[in-house]
N, C-alpha and C positions, 0 to 999 in steps of 0.2 A: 752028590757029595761035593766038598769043596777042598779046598788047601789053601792054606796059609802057611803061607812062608818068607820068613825073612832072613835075608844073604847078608854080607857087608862086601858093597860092592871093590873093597879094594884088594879084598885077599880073594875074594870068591867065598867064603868059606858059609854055611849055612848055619844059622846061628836055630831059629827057630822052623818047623815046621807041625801046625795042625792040622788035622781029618775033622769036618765037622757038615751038619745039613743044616742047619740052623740059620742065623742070620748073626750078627758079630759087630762089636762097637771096638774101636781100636783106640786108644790113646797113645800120643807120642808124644814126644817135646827135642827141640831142638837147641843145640848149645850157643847157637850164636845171639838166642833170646830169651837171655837168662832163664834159659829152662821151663816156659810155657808149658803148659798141657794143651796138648789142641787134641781134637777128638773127630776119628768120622764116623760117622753115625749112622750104622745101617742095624741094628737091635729090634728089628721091628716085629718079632714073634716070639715071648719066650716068658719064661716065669719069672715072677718080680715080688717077692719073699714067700709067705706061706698062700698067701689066697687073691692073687694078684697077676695076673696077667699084660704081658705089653702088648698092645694092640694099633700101633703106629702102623701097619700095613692095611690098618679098615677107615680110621680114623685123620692117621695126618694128610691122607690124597682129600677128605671132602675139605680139610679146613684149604688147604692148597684153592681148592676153588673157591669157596667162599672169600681168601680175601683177596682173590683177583678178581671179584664179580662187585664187593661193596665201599666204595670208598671210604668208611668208618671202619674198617679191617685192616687199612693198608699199612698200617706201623706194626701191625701183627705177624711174626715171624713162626711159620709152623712148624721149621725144623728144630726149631728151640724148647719145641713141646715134647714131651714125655706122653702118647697116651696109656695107660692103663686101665684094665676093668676090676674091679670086684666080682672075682665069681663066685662068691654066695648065693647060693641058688634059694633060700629061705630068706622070706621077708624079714626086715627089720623090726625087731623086738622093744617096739617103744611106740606109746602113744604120743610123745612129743612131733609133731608133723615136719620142724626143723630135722629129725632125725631119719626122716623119710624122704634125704634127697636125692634126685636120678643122677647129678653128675656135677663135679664140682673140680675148681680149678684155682689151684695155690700157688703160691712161688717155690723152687727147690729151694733145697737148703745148699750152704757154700759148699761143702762134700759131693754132693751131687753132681751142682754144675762143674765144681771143678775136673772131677773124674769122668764123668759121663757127656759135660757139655750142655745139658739139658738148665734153662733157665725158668720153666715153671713144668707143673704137672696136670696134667687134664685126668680126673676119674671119672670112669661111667659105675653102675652097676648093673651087673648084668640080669639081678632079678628084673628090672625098670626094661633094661634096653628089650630083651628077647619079645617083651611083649608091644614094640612101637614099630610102627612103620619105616619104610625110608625114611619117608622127608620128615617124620617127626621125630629121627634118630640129626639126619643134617641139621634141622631146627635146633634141637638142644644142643649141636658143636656149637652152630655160629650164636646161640646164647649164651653158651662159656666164652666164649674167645672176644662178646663184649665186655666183658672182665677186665680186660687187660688197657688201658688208658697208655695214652701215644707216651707217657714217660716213663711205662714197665710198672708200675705200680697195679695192683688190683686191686679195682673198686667196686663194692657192694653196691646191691639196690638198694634207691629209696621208695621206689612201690613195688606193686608185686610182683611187676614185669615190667620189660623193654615196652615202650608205648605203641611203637611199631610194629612189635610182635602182636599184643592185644588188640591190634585194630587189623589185622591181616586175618591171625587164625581163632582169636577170643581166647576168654583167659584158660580153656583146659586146655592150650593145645597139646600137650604131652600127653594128656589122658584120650582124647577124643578117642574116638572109633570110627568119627568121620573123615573122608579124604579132605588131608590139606592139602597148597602149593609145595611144591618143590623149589627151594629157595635155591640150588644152582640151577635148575634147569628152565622153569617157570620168570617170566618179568614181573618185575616187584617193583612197583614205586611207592617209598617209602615216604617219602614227601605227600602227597596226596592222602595215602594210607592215615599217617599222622595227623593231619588236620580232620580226617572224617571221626578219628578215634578222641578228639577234643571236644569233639560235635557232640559225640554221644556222651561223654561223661559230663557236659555241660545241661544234655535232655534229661538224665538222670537224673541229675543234683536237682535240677528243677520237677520232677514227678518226686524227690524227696521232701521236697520242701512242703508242695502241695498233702 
């Protein structure tokens, strides 16, 4: 169990105290700046409206490594992330294939970040997750978290995938059943990787033409 409490240190007097096991996001704000909301942000296990869970204590430690490990990561800020899952444990009810995505990632809305701090939200679903491996659960972070463009803005693909991603694991990597690399643990040169996956869509087009 925990406590939270808060005194005013000049009478002594105890203004608040909670009993909780949980984890806990605080807002406060302060008078000598025009009244801010600053937020600390420890929320990392707990229900987030009817079928939603926050899963910041599975999820924001892989992104933490991932953008200490990839230079195209580095304007990526993961305590700014919200992770949540969908726990829906039945599949998606839609032959549209758009409707059938493992994990997607939006900007909050002004409400959000203003209360809670949080500047985008990362979703997985957890019918998708329970059935992928490790590294093809870290693959799918560090494929959301290419989302985020060094000016905070999210930007959609223009193919199907990250090029780098398709020339390291091919295009099922989500779906496979065979062992991929581990993208924090494993060395990855995505430079090389890239030019070999030019190579091959270049042998392609040409057995297409033929």
């Amino acid at each position: 169990m925990k406590n939270l409490i808060v005194v005013d240190t000049n009478t002594g007097e105890k203004i608040e105290e909670i009993e909780f096991s949980g984890g806990y996001n605080i807002s406060y704000t302060n008078l000598t700046d025009s009244g801010k909301i600053r937020n600390i942000r420890k929320l990392n296990n707990s229900k987030f409206g009817e079928k939603h869970w926050i899963k910041n204590y599975i999820y924001k430690s892989i992104a933490i490594k991932l953008v200490e490990k990839f230079k195209e990561l580095k304007h990526v800020r993961p305590n700014k992330i919200l992770f949540i899952e969908d726990m829906n444990w039945e599949k998606p009810d839609s032959i549209k294939p758009k409707r059938h995505w493992m994990a997607r990632i939006k900007k909050a809305n002004k409400q959000l970040e203003s209360m809670l701090g949080y500047e985008y939200i990362l979703e997985t679903r957890n019918y998708y997750i329970e059935k992928m491996q490790k590294e093809q659960i870290i693959s799918l972070i560090y494929h959301e978290l290419r989302h985020i463009d060094k000016y905070g803005d999210i930007q959609e693909h223009d193919i199907e995938d990250w090029d780098n991603m398709i020339a390291t694991f091919g295009k099922d990597w989500a779906t496979t059943q065979a062992q991929i690399p581990n993208l924090i643990d494993d060395y990855i040169d995505w430079n090389s990787l890239e030019k070999r996956a030019k190579q091959m869509n270049l042998f392609r087009d040409i057995r297409a033409v033929k």
